[in-house]
C-alpha positions in Angstrom: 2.1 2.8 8.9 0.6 6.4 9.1 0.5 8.6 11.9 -2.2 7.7 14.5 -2.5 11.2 15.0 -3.0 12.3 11.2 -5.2 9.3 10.3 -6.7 7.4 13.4 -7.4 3.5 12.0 -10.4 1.8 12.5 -10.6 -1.7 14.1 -12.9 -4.6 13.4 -14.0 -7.9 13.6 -17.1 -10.2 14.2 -18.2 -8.6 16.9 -16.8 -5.3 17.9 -15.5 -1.7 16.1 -12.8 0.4 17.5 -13.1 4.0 16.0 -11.9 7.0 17.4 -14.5 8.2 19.9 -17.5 11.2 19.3 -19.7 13.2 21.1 -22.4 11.2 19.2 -20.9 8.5 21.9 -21.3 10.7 24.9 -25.5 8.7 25.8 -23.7 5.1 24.9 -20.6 6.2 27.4 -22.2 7.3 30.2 -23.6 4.2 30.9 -20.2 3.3 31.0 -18.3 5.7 32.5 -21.6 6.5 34.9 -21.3 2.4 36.4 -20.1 2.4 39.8 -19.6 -1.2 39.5 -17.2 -0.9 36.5 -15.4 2.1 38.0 -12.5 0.1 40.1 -11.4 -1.7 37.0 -10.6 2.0 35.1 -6.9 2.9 35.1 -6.6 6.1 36.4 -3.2 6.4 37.5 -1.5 9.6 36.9 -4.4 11.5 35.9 -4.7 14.5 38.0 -6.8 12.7 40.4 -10.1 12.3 38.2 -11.3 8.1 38.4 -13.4 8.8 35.4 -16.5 8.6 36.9 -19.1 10.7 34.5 -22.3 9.6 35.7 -24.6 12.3 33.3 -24.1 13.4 29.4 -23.0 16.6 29.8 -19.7 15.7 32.3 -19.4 12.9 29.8 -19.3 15.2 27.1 -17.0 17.2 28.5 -14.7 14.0 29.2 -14.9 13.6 25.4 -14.1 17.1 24.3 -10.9 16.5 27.1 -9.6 13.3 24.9 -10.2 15.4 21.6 -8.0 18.2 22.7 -5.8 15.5 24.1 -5.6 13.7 20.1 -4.7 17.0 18.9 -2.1 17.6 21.0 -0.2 14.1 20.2 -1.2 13.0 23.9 -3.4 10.1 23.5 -5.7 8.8 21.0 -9.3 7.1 22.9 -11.3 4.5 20.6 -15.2 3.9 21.7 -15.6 0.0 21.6 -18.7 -0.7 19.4 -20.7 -4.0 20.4 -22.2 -4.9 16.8 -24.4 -7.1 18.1 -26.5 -4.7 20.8 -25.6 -1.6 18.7 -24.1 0.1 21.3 -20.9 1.6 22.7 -20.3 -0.8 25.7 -16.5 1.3 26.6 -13.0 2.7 25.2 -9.2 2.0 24.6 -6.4 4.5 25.4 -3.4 4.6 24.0 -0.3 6.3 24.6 3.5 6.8 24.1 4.7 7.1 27.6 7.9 9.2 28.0 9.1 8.7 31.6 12.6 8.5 33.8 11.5 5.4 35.1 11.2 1.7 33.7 8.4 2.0 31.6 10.4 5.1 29.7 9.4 4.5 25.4 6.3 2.2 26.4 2.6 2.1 25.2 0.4 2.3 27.9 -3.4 0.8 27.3 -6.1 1.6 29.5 -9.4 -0.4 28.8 -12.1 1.2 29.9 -15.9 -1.3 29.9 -19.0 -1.5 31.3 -19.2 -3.6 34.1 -21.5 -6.2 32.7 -18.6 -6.8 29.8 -15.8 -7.6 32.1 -15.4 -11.0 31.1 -12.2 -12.6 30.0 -14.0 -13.6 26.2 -14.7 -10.1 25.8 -11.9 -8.3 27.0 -9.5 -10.4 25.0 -10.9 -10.0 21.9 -11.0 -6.7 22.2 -7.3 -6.3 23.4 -6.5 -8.9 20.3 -7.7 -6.3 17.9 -5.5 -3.4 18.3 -2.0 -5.0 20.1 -0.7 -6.1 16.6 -0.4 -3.1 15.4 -0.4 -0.7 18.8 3.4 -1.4 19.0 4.1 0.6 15.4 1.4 2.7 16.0 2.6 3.8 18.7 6.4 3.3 18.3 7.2 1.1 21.3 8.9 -2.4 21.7 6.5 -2.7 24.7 2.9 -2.2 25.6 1.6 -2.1 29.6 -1.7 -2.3 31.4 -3.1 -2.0 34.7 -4.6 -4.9 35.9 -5.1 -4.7 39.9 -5.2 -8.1 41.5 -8.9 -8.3 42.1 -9.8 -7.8 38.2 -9.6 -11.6 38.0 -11.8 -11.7 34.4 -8.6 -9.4 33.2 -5.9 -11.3 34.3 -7.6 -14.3 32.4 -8.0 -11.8 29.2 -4.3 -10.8 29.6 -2.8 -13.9 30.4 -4.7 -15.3 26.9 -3.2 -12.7 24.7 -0.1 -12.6 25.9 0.8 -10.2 28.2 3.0 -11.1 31.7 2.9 -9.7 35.4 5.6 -7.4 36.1 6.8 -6.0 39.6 7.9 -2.8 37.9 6.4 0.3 39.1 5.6 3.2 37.2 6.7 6.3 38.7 3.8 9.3 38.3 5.5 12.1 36.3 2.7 14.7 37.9 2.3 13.2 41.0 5.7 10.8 41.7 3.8 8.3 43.0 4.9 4.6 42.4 2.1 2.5 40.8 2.0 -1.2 41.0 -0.5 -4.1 39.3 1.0 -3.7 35.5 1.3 -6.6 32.9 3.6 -6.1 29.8 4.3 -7.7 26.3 6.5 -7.1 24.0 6.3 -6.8 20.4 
């Protein structure tokens, strides 16, 4: 498989496309990114403190430019989720290489980010489904984790469905040190 940072793949199916994100998606995103209700569900551990909360274009755009500069240093690529059927970007997908002196050290980290009125189970499974297969080479990791707090009950459904278990492993902040908890792991 190619390097996700030379050629970034495309994802499909039925109902959604994963491509890597645009400032053409900046309008689509900030109702996203700019819905309180969907903000407790973001991952934002270990991010310098921002919870991802871009509530007009222009901080959204600047979000965007962030995860550009972020592809092309090798940090993390960010896919907008396409809805086909509305025509509309309805959230993204992170995903890293983590490199860490703690027990998620060599892992893939995925961070989910959807509009509120898309956190269903149906929905975020088949998204997850689309890009796990081939996240682990992609990303060359035996093992992919995501954040799923105890209260994101349509999630633990959606990660329960495609495979992923609860772990009590905590990942240690390398910027801040702190120990975060509410992680779910499968392996390839």
């Amino acid at each position: 498989m190619s390097d996700v940072y030379e050629n970034c793949p495309v994802f499909e199916n039925d109902k959604y496309l994963l491509r890597f994100a645009t400032l053409e998606d900046a309008e689509d995103l900030t109702d996203v990114y700019g819905d309180k209700n969907a903000l407790p569900f973001f991952n934002s551990d270990n991010c310098h403190g921002d919870n991802f909360y871009y509530p007009d274009k222009e901080s959204m755009e600047k979000a965007i430019a962030f995860w550009h500069s972020s592809y092309a240093s090798k940090w993390f690529v960010r896919w907008t989720i396409y809805d086909k059927e509305i025509q509309k970007a309805i959230g993204s997908i992170e995903l890293f290489h983590r490199t860490a002196e703690d027990e998620f050290n060599n892992t893939g980290v995925l961070r989910l980010d959807l509009r509120s009125s898309c956190e269903t189970a149906d929905i975020i499974a088949a998204i997850i489904s689309m890009i796990i297969p081939d996240a682990f080479d992609l990303f060359d990791c035996e093992e992919i984790i995501t954040k799923v707090p105890i209260y994101a009950v349509e999630r633990i459904k959606a990660v329960q469905k495609t495979g992923f278990k609860k772990t009590d492993r905590l990942l240690i902040g390398t910027i801040d040190g702190y120990a975060y908890k509410d992680y779910w792991f499968i392996k390839k």
